[in-house]
C-alpha positions as CSV (number, residue, x, y, z in Angstrom):
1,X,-7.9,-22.2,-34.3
2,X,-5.5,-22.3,-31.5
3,X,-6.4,-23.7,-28.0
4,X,-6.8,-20.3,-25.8
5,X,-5.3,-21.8,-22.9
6,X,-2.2,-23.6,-24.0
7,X,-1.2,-21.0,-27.1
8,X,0.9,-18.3,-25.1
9,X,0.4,-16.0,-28.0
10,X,-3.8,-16.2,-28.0
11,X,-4.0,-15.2,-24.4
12,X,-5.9,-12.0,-23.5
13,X,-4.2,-10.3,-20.5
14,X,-7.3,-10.9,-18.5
15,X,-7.4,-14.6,-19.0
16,X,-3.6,-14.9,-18.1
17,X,-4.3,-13.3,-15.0
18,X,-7.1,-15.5,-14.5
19,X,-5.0,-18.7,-15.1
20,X,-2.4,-17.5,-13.1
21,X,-4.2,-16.5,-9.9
22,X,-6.0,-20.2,-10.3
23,X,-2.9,-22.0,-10.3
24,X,-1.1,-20.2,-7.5
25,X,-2.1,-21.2,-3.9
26,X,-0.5,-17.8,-1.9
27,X,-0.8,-18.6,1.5
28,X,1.3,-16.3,3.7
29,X,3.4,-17.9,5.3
30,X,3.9,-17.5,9.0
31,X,6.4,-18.9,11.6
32,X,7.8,-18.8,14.9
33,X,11.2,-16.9,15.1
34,X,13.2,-15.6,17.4
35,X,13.8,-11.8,17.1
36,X,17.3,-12.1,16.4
37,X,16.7,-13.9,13.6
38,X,14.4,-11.6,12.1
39,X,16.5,-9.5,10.3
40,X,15.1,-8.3,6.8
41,X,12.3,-9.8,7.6
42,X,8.3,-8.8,7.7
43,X,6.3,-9.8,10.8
44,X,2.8,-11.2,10.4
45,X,1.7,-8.9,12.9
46,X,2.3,-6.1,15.0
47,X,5.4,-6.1,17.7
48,X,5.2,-4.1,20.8
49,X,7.9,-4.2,23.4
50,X,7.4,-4.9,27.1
51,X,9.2,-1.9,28.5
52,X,8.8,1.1,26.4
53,X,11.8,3.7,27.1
54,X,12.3,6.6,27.5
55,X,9.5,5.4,30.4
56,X,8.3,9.4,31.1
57,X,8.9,12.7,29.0
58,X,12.5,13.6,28.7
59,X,14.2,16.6,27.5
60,X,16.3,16.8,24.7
61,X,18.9,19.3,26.2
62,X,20.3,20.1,28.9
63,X,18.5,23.2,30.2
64,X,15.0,23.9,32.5
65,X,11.2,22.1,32.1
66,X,8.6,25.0,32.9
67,X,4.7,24.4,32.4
68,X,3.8,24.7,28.8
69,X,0.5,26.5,29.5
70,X,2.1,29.2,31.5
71,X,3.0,30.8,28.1
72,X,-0.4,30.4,26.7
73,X,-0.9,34.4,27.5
74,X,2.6,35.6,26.6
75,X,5.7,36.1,28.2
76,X,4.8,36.2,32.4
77,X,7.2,38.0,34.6
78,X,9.6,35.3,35.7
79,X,11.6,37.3,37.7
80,X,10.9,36.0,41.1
81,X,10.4,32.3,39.8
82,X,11.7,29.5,42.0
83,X,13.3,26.3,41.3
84,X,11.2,23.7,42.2
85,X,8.0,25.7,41.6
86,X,7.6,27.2,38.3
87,X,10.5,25.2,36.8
88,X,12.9,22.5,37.2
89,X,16.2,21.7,35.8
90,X,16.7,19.2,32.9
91,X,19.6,16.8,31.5
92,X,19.3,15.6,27.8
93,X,17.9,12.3,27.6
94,X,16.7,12.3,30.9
95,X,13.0,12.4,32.7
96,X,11.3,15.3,33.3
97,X,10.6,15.2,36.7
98,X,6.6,16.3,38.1
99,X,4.4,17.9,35.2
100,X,6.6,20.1,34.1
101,X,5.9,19.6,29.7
102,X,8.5,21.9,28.3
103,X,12.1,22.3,28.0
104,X,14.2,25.5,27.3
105,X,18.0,24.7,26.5
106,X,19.7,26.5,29.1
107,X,21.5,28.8,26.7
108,X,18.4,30.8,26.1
109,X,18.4,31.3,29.9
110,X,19.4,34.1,32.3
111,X,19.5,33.7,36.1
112,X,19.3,36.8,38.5
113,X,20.8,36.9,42.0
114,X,17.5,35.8,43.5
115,X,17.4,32.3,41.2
116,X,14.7,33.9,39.0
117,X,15.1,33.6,35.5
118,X,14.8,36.1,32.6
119,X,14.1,33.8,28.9
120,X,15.0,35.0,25.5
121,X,11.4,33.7,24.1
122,X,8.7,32.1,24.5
123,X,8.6,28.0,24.4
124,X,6.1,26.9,22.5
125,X,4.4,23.9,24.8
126,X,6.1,20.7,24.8
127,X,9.2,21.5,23.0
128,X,12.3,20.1,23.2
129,X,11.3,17.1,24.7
130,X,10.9,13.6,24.1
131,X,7.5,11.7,24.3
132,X,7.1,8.3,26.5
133,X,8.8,5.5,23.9
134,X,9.7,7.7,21.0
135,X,12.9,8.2,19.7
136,X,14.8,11.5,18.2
């Protein structure tokens, strides 16, 4: 009868699995690199960058940041809504400035003669912006 372990024809699956994982030492192997080198490669751990941009909520059009929650009940009257108080304008990519949490692309807003603004909808809270160090 045939040696089990040298006859390639008598081995069970389970035993060649056995011999093999024996045999093999895997070690993973990890090494100092610098990150331009790292190309197509895996790191050994996570990476986390020192300066995380954007660096404060942005808006992803050009347009105004109002206050997310002041939608919560509906449409408000924002008629007699000031610049600098219930809203603020907006430039893509760039910061939100205050606590403003939503942005409205400008097309979808009206101004009247007292710098009130009439919208076409309601924003749902946070839209159209762009977290702390995400990307689009």
């Amino acid at each position: 009868m045939a040696n089990e372990l040298t006859d390639p024809v008598s081995l069970s699956r389970e035993t060649a699995i056995k011999e093999m994982l024996q045999r093999c030492f895997l070690q993973p192997l990890i090494e100092m690199i610098h990150v331009e080198e790292g190309l197509d490669r895996i790191s050994a751990e996570n990476v986390y960058s020192k300066n995380t941009l954007p660096n404060q909520l942005s808006s992803q059009w050009d347009g105004i940041a109002v206050h997310g929650d002041d939608f919560i009940h509906g449409m408000p009257d924002t008629a007699a809504w000031q610049e600098g108080k219930e809203y603020v304008f907006c430039n893509t990519g760039i910061g939100i400035q205050g606590d403003y949490d939503t942005s409205i692309r400008i097309e979808e807003v009206t101004f009247n003669e007292q710098g009130g603004i009439i919208l076409e909808q309601i924003p749902e809270k946070g839209q159209f912006t762009i977290p702390v160090g995400s990307r689009l």
